[in-house]
ZADRENMAR-130556 format. One record per residue (C-alpha): residue in one letter; x, y, z. Coordinates in steps of 0.02 Angstrom, whole numbers, plus 50000, padded with zeros to 5 digits. Example, Ala and Ser with C-alpha at 12.3 -4.5 7.8 and 13.67 -1.06 7.14 Angstrom:
A506154977550390/S506844994750357/
//
This chain:
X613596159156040/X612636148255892/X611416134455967/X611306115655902/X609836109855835/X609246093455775/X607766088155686/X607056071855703/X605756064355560/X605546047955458/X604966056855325/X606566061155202/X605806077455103/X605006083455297/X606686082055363/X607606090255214/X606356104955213/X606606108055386/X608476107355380/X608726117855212/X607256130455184/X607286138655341/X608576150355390/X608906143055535/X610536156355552/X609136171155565/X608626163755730/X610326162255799/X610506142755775/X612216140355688/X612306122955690/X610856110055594/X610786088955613/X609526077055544/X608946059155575/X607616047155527/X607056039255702/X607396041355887/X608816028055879/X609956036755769/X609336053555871/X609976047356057/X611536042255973/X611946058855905/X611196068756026/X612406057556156/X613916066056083/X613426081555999/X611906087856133/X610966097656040/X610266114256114/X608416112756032/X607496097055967/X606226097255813/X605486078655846/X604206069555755/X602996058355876/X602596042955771/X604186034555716/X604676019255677/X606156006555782/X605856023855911/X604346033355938/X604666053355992/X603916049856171/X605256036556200/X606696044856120/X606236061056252/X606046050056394/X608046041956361/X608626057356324/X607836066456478/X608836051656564/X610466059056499/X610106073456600/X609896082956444/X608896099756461/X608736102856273/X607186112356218/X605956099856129/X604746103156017/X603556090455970/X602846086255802/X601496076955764/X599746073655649/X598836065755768/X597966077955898/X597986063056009/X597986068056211/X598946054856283/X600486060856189/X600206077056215/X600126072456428/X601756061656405/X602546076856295/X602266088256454/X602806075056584/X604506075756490/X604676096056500/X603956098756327/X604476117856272/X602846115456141/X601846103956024/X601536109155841/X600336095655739/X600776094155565/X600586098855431/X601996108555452/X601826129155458/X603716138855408/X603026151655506/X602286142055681/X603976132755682/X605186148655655/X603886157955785/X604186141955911/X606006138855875/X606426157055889/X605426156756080/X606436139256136/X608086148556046/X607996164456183/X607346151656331/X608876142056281/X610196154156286/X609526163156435/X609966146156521/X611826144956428/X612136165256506/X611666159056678/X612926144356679/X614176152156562/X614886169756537/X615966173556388/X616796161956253/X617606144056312/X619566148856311/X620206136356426/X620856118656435/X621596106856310/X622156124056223/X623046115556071/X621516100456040/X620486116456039/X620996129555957/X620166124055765/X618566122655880/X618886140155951/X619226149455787/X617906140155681/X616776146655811/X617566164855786/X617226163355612/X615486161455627/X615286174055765/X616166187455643/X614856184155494/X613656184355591/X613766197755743/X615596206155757/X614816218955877/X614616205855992/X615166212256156/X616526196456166/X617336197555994/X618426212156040/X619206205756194/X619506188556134/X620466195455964/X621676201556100/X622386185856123/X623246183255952/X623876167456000/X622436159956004/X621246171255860/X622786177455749/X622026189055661/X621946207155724/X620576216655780/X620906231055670/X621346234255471/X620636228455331/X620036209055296/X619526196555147/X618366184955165/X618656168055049/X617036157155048/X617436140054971/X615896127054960/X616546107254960/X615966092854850/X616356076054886/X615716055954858/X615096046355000/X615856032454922/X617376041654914/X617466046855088/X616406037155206/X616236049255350/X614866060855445/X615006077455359/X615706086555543/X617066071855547/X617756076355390/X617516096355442/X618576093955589/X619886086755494/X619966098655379/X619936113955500/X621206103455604/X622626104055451/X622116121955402/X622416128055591/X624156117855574/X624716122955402/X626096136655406/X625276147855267/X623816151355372/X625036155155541/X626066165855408/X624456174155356/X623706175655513/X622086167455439/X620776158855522/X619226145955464/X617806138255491/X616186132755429/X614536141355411/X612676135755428/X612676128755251/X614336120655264/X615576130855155/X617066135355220/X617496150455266/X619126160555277/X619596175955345/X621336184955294/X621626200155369/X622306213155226/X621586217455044/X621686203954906/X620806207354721/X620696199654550/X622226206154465/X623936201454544/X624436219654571/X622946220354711/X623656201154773/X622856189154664/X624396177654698/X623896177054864/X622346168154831/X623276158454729/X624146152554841/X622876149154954/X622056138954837/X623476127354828/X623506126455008/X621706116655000/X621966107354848/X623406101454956/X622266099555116/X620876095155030/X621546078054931/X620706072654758/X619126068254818/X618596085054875/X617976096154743/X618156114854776/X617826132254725/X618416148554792/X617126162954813/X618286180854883/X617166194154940/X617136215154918/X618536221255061/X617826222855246/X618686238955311/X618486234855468/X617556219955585/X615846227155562/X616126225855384/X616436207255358/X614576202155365/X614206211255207/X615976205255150/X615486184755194/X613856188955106/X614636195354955/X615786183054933/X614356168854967/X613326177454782/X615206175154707/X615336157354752/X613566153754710/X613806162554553/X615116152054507/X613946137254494/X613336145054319/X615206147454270/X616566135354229/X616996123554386/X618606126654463/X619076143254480/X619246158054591/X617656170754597/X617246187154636/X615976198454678/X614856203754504/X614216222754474/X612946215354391/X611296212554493/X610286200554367/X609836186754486/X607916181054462/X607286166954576/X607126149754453/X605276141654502/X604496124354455/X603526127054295/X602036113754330/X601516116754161/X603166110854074/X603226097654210/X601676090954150/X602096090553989/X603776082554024/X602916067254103/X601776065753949/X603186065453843/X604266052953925/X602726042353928/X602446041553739/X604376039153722/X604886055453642/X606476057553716/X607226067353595/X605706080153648/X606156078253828/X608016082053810/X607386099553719/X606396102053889/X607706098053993/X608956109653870/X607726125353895/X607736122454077/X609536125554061/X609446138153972/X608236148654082/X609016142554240/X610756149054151/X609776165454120/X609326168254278/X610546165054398/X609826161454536/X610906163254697/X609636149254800/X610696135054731/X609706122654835/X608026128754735/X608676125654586/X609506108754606/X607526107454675/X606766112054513/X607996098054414/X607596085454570/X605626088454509/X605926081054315/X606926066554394/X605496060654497/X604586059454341/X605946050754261/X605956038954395/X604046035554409/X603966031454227/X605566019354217/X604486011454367/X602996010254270/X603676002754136/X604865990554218/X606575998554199/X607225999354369/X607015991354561/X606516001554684/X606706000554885/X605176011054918/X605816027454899/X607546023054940/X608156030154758/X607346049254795/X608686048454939/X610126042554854/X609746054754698/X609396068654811/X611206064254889/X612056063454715/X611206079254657/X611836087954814/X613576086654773/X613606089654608/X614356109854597/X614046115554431/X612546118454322/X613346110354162/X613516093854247/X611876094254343/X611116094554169/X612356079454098/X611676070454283/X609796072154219/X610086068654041/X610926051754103/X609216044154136/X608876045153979/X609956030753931/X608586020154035/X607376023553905/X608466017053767/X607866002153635/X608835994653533/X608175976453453/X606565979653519/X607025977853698/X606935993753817/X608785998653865/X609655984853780/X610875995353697/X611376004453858/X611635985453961/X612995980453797/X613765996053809/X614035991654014/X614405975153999/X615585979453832/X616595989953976/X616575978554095/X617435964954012/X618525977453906/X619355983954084/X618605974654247/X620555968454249/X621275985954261/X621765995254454/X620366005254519/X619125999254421/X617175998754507/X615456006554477/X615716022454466/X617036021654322/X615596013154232/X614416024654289/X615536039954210/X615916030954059/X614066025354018/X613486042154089/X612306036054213/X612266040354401/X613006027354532/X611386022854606/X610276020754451/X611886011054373/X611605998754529/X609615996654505/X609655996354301/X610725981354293/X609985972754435/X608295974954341/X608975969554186/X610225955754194/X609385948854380/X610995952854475/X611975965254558/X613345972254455/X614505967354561/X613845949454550/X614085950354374/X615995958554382/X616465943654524/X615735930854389/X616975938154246/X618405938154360/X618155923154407/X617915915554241/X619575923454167/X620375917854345/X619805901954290/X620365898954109/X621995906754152/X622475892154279/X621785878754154/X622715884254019/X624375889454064/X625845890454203/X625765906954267/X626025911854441/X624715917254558/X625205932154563/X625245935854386/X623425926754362/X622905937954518/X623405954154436/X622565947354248/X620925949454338/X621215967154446/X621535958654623/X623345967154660/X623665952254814/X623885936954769/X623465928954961/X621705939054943/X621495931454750/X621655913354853/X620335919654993/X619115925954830/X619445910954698/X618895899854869/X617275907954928/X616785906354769/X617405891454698/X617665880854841/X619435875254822/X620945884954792/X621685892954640/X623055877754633/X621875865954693/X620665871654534/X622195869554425/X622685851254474/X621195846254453/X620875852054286/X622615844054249/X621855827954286/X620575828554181/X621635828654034/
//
């Protein structure tokens, strides 16, 4: 069975390096979690009890030594690793007073840390065999069963000759899908807002595999799911199903409806279907397959059901330091005509090549937007929250799922460079504020329909018009509301209600609570008075 592991590091690009350029699933760790300080870590690590721990020493609100010495309280025996840049010897004696598996000083070397991870990986599961001895069938059998077969799933990509795999596809009850025949393997990578849905990524996960192991097609099909170590779902459906509908086409079809159905509007999909395992040995090479298909789909239109290419024309895409250079030199002098060419050739190559690391190329793009963000800095464009925006751009560019529109996403900051009347990015704050008045009154309406309409991303929306106008945006929407709210109960005899739904607040008792807080009277208080004054 997969371990846990969870890596624990202030530093956002340390902790992202750790957790998505090392192939963690190579060195039988199935399962990858990441926090910023040993607060965050103890609360986690409380629920989820990790199996190994990567952890930083020097942290802020919780240094590494304390975090160990809570946990150790817990009765925890994960394996922990230590991390640190300071060779200092009083951490290194509290590290092995708290059963230290090793200490590794920074900076950080891939190979030391898959070398030392791999040794705490086999000292870890030769504890798990002497405490536990085949797969965990038992108890709360219905709560468990998504838990059971996601965990199938991952033990079928990864090692179907696994001594327990054939006895526990006995029980069909439990596994569905049979131990013999023929299976497809659907791969289907998920894209959704934050701000959309507010949840940890394994909350939202265990929903979904909860309605999938409920939903009728899949007991028809005999289908199971889970997730994998980069978090795409994965399906496997026992029988052969192709491109054309004479090889069952409308059965992936009709799979697909079942997670647009599952799946709501906020989650953004594709499918990726694999080359036919013959048999369970086969559905590694199968998963793998249908993995290039989905990430080759991230070159092709969004939306759509892929399969595995006979063409083999997939060249890694590298940072060219040389164009990068000249990028920043060009958005320095203004040229941004000249930096949208760059940014088009990028494209172009990165369209060219294909390259099936999607998380090294969304790298590559997250290189020019540093730059655009260091010079909008420089020259007074935007706020920043000391490196608060590389997160929340790094977030934004990891759900976006196709090239095309990771391309619109960069060319959006050019907007910040606009000047119109001699002022930088006046044009772009008239075109907001144009919006803003022209449908603030409308259902649904918020930042990120501006953001779409003036084609700039959530979060440098936010710290654009904060730099420019000297308050939030939604500061500036509250102050129009209120203002219409305002002229509307001066100047005529509507109802509440009606004045509440003029402004885009659907309930009229919550326009009463807003109009006060801000005001400081009611909305028929407001109007008496200015009836008096007449």
């Amino acid at each position: 069975m997969g371990l846990k592991l969870l890596i624990i590091d202030d530093e956002a690009r340390t902790r992202e390096f750790l957790h998505q350029r090392i192939a963690w699933d190579s060195l039988g760790i199935t399962e990858v979690e990441s926090v910023k300080n040993g607060i965050l870590a103890l609360d986690l690590a409380t629920g989820w009890l990790p199996d190994i721990i990567l952890c930083d020493i020097r942290m802020p609100k919780m240094d590494g030594i304390e975090f160990a010495k809570r946990l150790r309280m817990l009765d925890s025996d994960a394996k922990l690793i230590f991390l640190s840049g300071f060779s200092d010897k009083e951490y290194l004696l509290s590290a092995i007073q708290l059963q230290a598996f090793q200490f590794i000083e920074k900076p950080i070397n891939p190979e030391r840390i898959k070398e030392v991870v791999g040794e705490a990986v086999r000292a870890r599961q030769a504890d798990v065999d002497k405490k536990k001895e085949g797969l965990r069938l038992q108890a709360s059998f219905d709560e468990h069963l998504p838990i059971l077969r996601r965990e199938m799933v991952r033990k079928l990509v990864s090692e179907p000759n696994s001594p327990h795999v054939l006895p526990a596809l006995l029980d069909r009850d439990t596994f569905l899908i049979p131990s013999e025949g023929s299976f497809t393997i659907v791969v289907a990578p998920l894209f959704w807002r934050y701000s959309d849905i507010p949840k940890e990524v394994r909350i939202v996960q265990e929903e979904i595999l909860s309605a999938l192991s409920k939903s009728d097609e899949m007991l028809e099909w005999s289908s199971i799911a889970g997730f994998d170590t980069q978090n795409w779902l994965v399906i496997i459906m026992p029988g052969t199903f192709g491109s054309a509908y004479m090889t069952g086409r409308s059965r992936l079809e009709q799979l697909k409806g079942v997670l647009r159905r599952i799946l709501g509007a906020e989650i953004q999909f594709h499918m990726g279907v694999g080359q036919t395992a013959m048999q369970l040995l086969d559905i590694p090479t199968a998963y793998h397959s249908a993995v290039n298909a989905g990430n080759l789909q991230f070159y092709k239109e969004y939306g759509e059901i892929a399969f595995p290419s006979e063409k083999r024309m997939n060249e890694p895409l590298e940072t060219d330091w040389e164009e990068l250079s000249r990028f920043r030199e060009t958005i320095r002098r203004g040229d941004i005509e000249q930096a949208d060419r760059i940014i088009q050739g990028l494209t172009r190559r990165a369209g060219q090549r294909k390259d099936l690391d999607i998380m090294r190329v969304k790298d590559v793009y997250f290189q020019y937007l540093l730059i655009l963000l260091e010079i909008s800095l420089q020259q007074g464009l935007t706020d920043t929250d000391e490196g608060g925006e590389n997160r929340y751009i790094w977030k934004e560019i990891d759900v976006i799922p196709d090239l095309q529109r990771l391309h619109r996403y960069v060319q959006s900051f050019f907007a910040l460079f606009d000047r119109e009347e001699g002022k930088v990015g006046g044009g772009k704050m008239r075109e907001i504020i144009r919006f803003i008045h022209s449908h603030f009154h409308e259902k649904g309406f918020g930042i990120q329909i501006i953001a779409e309409h003036v084609s700039l991303s959530e979060t440098y929306l936010c710290s654009f018009f904060k730099k420019q106008s000297g308050q939030t945006i939604k500061e500036y929407m509250t102050g129009v509301r209120l203002e219409k709210a305002k002229d509307l109960l001066a100047n005529g005899n509507l109802k509440l209600y009606a004045i509440a739904q003029e402004v885009g607040i659907a309930d009229s008792n919550y326009f009463t609570t807003f109009f006060k807080k801000y005001v400081g009277c009611t909305p028929t208080e407001y109007r008496e008075r200015q009836g008096n004054m007449r």
